[in-house]
C-alpha positions as CSV (number, residue, x, y, z in Angstrom):
1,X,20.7,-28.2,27.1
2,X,18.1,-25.6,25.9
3,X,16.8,-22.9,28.0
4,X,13.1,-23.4,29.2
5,X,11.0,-21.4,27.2
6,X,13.4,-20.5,24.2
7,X,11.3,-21.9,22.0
8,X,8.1,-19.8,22.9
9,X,10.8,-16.9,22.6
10,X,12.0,-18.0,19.5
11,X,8.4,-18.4,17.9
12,X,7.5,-15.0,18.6
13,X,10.6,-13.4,17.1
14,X,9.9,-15.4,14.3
15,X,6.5,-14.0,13.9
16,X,7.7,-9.9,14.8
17,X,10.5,-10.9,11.9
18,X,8.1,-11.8,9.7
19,X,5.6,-9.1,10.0
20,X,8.0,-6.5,10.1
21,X,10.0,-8.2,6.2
22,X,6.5,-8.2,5.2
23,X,6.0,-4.4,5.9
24,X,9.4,-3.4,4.6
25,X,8.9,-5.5,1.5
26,X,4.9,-5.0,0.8
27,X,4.8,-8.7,-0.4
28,X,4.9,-11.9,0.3
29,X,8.2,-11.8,-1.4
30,X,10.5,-12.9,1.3
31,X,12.4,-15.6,2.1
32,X,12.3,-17.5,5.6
33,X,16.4,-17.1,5.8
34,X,15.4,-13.4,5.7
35,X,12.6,-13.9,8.2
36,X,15.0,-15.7,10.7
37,X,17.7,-13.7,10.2
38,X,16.0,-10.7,11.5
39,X,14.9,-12.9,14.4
40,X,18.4,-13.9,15.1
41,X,18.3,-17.8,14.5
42,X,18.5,-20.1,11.7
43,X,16.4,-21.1,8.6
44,X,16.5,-24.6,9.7
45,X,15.3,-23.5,13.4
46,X,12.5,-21.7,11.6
47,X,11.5,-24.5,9.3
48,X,11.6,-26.5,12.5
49,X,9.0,-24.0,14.1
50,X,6.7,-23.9,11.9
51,X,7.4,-25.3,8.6
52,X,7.2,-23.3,6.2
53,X,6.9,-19.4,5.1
54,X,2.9,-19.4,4.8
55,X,2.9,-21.5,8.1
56,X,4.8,-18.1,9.2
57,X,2.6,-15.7,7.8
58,X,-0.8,-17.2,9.1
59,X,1.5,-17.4,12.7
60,X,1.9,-13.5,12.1
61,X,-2.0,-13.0,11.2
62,X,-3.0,-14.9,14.0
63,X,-1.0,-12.4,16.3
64,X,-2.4,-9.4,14.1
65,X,-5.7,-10.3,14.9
66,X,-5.4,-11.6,18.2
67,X,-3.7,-8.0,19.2
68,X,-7.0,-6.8,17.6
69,X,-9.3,-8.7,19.5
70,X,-7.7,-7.8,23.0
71,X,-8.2,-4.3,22.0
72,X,-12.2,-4.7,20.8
73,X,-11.9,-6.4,24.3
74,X,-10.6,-4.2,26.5
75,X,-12.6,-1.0,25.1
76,X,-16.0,-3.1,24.5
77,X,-15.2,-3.5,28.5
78,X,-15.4,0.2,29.1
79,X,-18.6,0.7,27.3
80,X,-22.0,0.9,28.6
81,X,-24.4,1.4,25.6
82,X,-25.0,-0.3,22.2
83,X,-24.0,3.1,20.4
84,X,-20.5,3.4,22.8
85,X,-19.8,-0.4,22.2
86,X,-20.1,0.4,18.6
87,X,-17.7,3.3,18.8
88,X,-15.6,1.0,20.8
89,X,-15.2,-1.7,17.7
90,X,-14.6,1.3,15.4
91,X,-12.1,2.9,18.0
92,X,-9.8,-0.5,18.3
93,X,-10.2,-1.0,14.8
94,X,-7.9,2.4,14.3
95,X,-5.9,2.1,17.5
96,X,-2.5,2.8,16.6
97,X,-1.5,-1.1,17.2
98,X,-3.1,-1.3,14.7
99,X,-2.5,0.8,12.0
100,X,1.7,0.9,12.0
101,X,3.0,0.2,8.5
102,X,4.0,-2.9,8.5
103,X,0.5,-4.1,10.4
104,X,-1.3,-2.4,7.2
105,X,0.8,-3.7,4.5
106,X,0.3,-7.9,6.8
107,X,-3.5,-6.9,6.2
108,X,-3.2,-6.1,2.2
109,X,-1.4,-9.1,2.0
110,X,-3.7,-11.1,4.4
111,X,-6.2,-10.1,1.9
112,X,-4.9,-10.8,-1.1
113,X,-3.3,-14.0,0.3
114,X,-7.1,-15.4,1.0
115,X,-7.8,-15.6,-2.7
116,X,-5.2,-18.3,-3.2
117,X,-4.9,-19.8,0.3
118,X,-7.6,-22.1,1.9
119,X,-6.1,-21.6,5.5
120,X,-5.8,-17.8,4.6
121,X,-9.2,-17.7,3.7
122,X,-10.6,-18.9,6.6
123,X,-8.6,-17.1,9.2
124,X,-9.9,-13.9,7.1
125,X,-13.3,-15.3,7.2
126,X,-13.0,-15.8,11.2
127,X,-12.4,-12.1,11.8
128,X,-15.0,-11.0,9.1
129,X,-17.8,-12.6,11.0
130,X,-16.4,-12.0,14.5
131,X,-16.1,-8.3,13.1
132,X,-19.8,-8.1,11.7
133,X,-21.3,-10.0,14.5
134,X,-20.0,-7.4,17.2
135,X,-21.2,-5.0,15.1
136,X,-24.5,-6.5,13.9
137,X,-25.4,-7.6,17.8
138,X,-25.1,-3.8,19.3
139,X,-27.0,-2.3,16.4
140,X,-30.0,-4.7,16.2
141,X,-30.2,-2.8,19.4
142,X,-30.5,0.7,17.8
143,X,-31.9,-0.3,14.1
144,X,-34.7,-2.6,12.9
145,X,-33.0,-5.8,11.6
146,X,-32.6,-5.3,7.9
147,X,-31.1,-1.4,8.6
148,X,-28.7,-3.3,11.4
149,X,-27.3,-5.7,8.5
150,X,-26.8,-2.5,6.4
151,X,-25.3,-0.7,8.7
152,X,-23.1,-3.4,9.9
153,X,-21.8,-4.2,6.3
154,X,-20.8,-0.2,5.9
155,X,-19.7,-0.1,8.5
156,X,-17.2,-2.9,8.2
157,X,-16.3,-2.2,4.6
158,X,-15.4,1.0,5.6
159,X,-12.8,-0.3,8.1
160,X,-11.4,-2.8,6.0
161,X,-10.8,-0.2,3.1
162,X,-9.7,2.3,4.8
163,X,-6.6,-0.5,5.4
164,X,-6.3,-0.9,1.7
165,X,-6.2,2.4,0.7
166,X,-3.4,2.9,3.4
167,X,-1.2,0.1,1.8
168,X,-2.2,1.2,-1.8
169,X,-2.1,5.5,-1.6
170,X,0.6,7.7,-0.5
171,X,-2.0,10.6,0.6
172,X,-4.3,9.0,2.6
173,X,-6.3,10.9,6.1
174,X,-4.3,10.1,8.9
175,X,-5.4,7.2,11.3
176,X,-7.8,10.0,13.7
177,X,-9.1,11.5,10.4
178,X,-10.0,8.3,9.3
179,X,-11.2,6.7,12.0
180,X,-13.8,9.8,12.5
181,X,-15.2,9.3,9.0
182,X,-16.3,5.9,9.8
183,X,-18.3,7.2,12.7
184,X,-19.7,9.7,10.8
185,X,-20.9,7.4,8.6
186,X,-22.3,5.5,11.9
187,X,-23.5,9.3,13.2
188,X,-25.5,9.5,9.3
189,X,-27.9,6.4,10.5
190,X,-28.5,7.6,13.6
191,X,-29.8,11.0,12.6
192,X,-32.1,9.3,10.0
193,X,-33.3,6.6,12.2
194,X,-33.7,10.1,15.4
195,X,-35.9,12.2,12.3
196,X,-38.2,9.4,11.6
C-alpha cells in the first residue's frame, strides 16, 4: 500500500530533478529517464505524474515563478512607499533564489521554449504582465501615465536580460552589481522627474 503523501513527494522531486538536468545541460535536451533518475523513481512513475517532459518543464516553471512570486510577496509586505515597493520588485527579482544557475539557465529556456510552445507562452505571458503590472501600479504613483509605462517596460526589460545575459556570457556583474544597475536606471527617472 503507498504511503500517504508519496506522490506529492514524488512530484516535487520530479520537478527539483528537472530543473536542476536542465541547468546542468543548458537545454531542453534531456530525457525524462534522466529527470527521474535524479529524483530516484522510475520513467514510467514520471510519465504517470505528469505525462510528458514539457508537462515537466512547465511543472518546473510553475515552481520557478511561484518561488518568485512569494518573494515579490513577502518584500512588497515590508514596504511602505510606491518607490520602496518598487525596489522591493527589483530586490526579489535578484534574490539569490533566484538567480542560482540552474534557475537562470530554466529561465533562458523558458524563454526560448515560448516561441514554439502555446502553454509555454502563456505561463511566460502570466508573469510578464503580473511583472509590469506591480511595477506599472507603484509608478503611476510617482510618474505621469505615459512616463510610468516607460519606465515600467525598462525597467522590466532590464530584469529579464540581465537573466539572459547570465545564461548566454561567462563575465557578467555579479547578482548585487546587477541588481544595483537596474535601480540606477529606476534612480535616473527619478532625478529627471525631482529637476523638473
Amino acid at each position: 500500500m503507498p504511503k500517504i503523501g508519496m506522490p506529492i513527494l514524488r512530484r516535487k522531486a520530479l520537478i527539483s530533478a528537472a530543473i536542476a538536468e536542465i541547468g546542468e545541460a543548458g537545454s531542453l535536451d534531456v530525457t525524462v529517464s534522466q529527470i527521474a533518475k535524479r529524483a530516484g523513481v522510475s520513467s514510467a512513475l514520471a510519465h504517470h505524474y505528469f505525462g510528458s517532459k514539457d508537462q515537466i518543464f512547465l511543472a518546473a516553471m510553475r515552481r520557478v515563478l511561484e518561488t518568485f512570486r512569494l518573494a515579490v510577496r513577502e518584500r512588497l509586505r515590508l514596504a511602505d512607499t510606491p518607490e520602496e515597493r518598487i525596489r522591493a520588485i527589483i530586490d526579489a527579482s535578484f534574490e539569490q533564489s533566484q538567480f542560482e544557475r540552474e534557475i537562470v539557465a530554466a529561465w533562458l529556456i523558458f524563454y526560448v521554449r515560448a516561441l514554439q510552445s502555446h502553454s509555454t507562452r502563456r505561463l511566460l505571458q502570466i508573469y510578464a504582465k503580473r511583472l509590469h503590472a506591480n511595477l506599472l501600479f507603484n509608478l503611476r504613483q510617482l510618474f505621469d501615465d505615459r512616463t510610468a509605462q516607460k519606465v515600467a517596460q525598462g525597467l522590466a526589460s532590464m530584469i529579464d536580460g540581465f537573466y539572459i545575459r547570465c545564461a548566454l556570457q561567462d563575465e557578467v556583474p555579479d547578482r548585487e552589481s546587477t541588481r544595483d544597475m537596474v535601480k540606477d536606471y529606476l534612480n535616473l527617472w527619478l532625478e529627471r522627474i525631482a529637476r523638473r
